[in-house]
N, C-alpha and C positions, 0 to 999 in steps of 0.2 A: 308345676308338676314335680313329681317326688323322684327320688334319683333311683332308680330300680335296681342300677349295679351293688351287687353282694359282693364283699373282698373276705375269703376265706383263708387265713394264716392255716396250713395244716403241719402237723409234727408226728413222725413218725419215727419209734426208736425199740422197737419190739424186738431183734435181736441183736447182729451188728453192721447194719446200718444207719447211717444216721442222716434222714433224710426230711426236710423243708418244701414247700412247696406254697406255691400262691395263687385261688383261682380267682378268677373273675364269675358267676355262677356257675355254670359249669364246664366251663374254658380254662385252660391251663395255662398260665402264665408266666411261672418258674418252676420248675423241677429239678432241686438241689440233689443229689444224693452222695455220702462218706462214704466210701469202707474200706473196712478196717484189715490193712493186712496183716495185723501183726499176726492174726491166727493161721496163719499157712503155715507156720513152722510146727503148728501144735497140730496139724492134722485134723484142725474144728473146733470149734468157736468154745473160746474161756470165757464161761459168764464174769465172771470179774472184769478180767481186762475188756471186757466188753463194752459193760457201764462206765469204766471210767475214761474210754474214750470216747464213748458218746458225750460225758464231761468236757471234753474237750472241745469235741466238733460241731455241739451242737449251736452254740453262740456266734461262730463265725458261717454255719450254713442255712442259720433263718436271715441271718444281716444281707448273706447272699443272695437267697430266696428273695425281700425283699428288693434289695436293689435289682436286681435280673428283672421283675416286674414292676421296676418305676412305680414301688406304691409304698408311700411313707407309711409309719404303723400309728398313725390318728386316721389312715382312712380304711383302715379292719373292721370288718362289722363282725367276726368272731375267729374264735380261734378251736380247730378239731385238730384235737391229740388221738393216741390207740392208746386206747387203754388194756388189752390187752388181745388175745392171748400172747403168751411170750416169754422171754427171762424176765425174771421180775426185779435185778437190777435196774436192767437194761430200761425197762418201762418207766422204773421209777423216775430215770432221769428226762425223759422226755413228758411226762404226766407233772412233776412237779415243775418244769419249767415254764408248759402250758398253763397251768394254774396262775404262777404267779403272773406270767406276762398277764394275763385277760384279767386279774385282778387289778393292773398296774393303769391297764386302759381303759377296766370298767367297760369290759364288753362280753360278750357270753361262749361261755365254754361248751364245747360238743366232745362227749366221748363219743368212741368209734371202735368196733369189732373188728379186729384187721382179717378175719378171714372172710366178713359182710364185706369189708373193701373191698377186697380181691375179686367177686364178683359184681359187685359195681362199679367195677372201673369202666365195666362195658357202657357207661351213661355219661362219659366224660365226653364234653362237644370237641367234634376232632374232624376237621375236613373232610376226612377218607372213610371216615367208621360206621358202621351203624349198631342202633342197641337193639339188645334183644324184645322179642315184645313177651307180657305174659300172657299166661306162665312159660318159665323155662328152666331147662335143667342148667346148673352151675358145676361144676368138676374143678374144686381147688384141689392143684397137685405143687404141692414145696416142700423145704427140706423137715418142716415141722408138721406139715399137717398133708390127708388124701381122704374127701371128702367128696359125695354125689348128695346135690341141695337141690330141690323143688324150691326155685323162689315163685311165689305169685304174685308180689309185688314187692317194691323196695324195699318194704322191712317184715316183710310175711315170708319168713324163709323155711322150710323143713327140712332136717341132716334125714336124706333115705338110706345112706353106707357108711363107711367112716373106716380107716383101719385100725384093725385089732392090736397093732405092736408096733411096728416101723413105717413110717410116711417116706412116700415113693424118692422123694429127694435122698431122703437119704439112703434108701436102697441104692441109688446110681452113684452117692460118695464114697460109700463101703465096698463097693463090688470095687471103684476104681481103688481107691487106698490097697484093696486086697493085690492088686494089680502092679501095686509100688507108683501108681499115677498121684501128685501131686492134689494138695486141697487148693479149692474144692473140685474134686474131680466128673461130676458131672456134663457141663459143658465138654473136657477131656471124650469121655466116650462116646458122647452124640459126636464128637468129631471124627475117632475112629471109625466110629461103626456104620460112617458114609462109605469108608474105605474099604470093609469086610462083608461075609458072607454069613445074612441072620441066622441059615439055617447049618452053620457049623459045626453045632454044639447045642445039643437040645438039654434044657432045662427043666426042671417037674413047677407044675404052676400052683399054687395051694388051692386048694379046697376048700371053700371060706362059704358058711351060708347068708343067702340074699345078696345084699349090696354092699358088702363088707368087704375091706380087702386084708391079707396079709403078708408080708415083704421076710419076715422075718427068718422064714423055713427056705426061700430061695435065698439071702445072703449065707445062710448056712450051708444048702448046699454047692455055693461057687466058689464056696470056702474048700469046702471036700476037693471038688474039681481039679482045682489051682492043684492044692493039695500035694494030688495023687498025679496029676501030670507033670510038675514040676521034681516030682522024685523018678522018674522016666526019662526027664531029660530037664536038665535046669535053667536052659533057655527057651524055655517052653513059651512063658510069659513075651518076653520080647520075639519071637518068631510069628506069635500069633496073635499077636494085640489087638490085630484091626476083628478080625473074627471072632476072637472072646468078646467085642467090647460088642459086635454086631447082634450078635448071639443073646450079649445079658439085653440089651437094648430092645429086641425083640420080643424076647419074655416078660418084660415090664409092659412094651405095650399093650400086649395081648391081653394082659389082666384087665390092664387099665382100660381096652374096647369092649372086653367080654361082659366086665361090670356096665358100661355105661351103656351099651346094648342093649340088656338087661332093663336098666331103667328105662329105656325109651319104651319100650315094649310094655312094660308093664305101667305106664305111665301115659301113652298114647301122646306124650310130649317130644317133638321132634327138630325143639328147637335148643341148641346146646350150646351154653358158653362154656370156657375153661377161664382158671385163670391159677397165681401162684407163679414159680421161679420155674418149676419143670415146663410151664407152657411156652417157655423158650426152646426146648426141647425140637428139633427140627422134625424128629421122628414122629412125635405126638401132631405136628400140627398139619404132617402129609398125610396118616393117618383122618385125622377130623376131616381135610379136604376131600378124601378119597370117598368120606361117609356120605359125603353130598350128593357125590355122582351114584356111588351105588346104593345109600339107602335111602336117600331121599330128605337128609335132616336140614338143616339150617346151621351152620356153626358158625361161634365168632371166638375170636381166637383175637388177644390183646397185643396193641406193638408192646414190643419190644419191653420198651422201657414202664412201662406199666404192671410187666411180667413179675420180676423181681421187687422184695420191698423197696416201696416209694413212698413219697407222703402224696403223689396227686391222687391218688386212690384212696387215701381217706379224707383230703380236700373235698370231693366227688360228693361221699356219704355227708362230709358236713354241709354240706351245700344242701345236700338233701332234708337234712334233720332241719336246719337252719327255716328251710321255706316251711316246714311240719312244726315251730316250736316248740324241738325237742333238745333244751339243754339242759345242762351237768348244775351242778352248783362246788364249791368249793371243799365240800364234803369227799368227794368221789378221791377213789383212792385206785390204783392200778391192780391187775386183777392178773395173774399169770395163766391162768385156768380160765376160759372165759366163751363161755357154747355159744354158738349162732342162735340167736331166735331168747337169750336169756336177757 
């Protein structure tokens, strides 16, 4: 009888982390992940110093990967990189090293969409979890991309929104920076804004048509805000932190229900994954919970560590491609720019 177990080497280096992982089909095995702090001093990620710490990290955290799942690399049946979206340093270094390995071991290479990952993480076998069934709506919210996806099935995906200018992560970075909060200041405010009052400080929400979102007209004006209250009294910020942070926290969400609202309704799909760095966001995932009881949807909402870039999420999609004989060849080149469904 033929040995059915798949061993997926996955690599994942699309911005700055630098993350390894190893499945067994679609069981997780190891889940390496780097990163990088040098950028906190910089207030957010230096493409340069980016890639060439992924140079760095990336040899000692696949050797990790590997050992953490007791699986020598003669018994890889392939190897899935991201190819992109991303910095395109950053990708290079993780794309070229995928190449070579799978050329080394003569075994086949899987490119991988990291924002297709992000909602296929929900497919990863996990004790606790369950996947979505199709069709369903996907909501990647991070610091580079906020996106409402109709998947109908694993690689039949359609973008119905997308934002016009700034992705939701990073609206929650800039409002904290604006705030004098440390990078990356996200987590920062979801942690505040346990502690404050949403409704202390009302925000204008933009006017975006369809499923489209835009961040860009609210960091402006919590820019004014700050602004104009801190020339009133200059301890304004620190007097008031928990309820500014509640305040912007709430306005984010709101956009982010209003839009996917939207989608459900006009879509008659009321079954909803999220995925991306913001679905760690404690607020968003009280929210999805709440939508259960009163509208009736279905949500699935990823742990943790799945949330943020990983490599087992695109282990996941190789795994998938892998059983559909959908590989790369040697040719394939990293792609900084790179749509769902292309």
């Amino acid at each position: 009888m033929t040995d059915l177990k798949k061993y997926i080497l996955a690599i994942e280096s699309s911005c700055d982390d630098t993350s390894a992982a190893v499945l067994c089909n679609a069981k997780v095995l190891s889940n390496v992940v780097a990163t990088q702090e040098i950028h906190k001093q910089y207030g957010g990620v230096v493409p340069e110093l980016a890639s060439r710490a992924h140079q760095q990290n990336i040899v000692p955290v696949v050797h990790q990967a590997l050992a953490k799942a007791n699986i020598d690399k003669k018994q890889l049946s392939a190897i899935a990189f991201t190819r992109g979206p991303g910095l395109m340093g950053s990708l290079l270094v993780g794309t070229s090293f995928a190449k070579s390995l799978a050329l080394g071991l003569d075994i086949p290479l899987i490119e991988v969409n990291h924002m297709e990952a992000h909602i296929l993480a929900h497919f990863i076998t996990d004790e606790n979890g369950t996947s979505p069934s199709f069709p369903f709506l996907g909501m990647t919210i991070s610091g580079g991309h906020t996106q409402i996806v109709k998947v109908s099935d694993h690689f039949t995906m359609e973008v119905l929104g997308e934002t016009l200018d700034d992705a939701v992560g990073e609206a929650f970075d800039k409002s904290a920076k604006l705030m004098g909060l440390p990078y990356p200041g996200g987590p920062l405010v979801d942690k505040y804004a346990k502690l404050g009052n949403p409704y202390a400080y009302d925000f204008p929400k933009p006017k975006v048509d369809g499923l489209n979102f835009s961040f860009s007209g609210l960091k402006t004006s919590i820019l004014y805000f700050l602004q104009r209250e801190t020339q009133k009294n200059p301890n304004f910020v620190a007097e008031n932190i928990n309820d500014i942070c509640a305040s912007v926290q709430h306005t984010i969400l709101e956009i982010l229900m209003e839009k996917l609202n939207i989608a459900v309704e006009q879509t008659g799909i009321k079954e909803v994954a999220i995925g991306g760095g913001v679905a760690a966001n404690s607020g968003i995932r009280a929210r999805l919970k709440e939508a259960e009881d009163t509208l009736g949807w279905k949500t699935y909402i990823p742990k943790f560590e799945y949330c943020t870039d990983n490599a087992a999420m695109i282990g996941i999609v190789g795994y998938l491609k892998f059983e559909k004989g959908q590989f790369t060849d040697q040719r394939v080149a990293a792609k900084a720019r790179y749509a769902i469904g292309s």
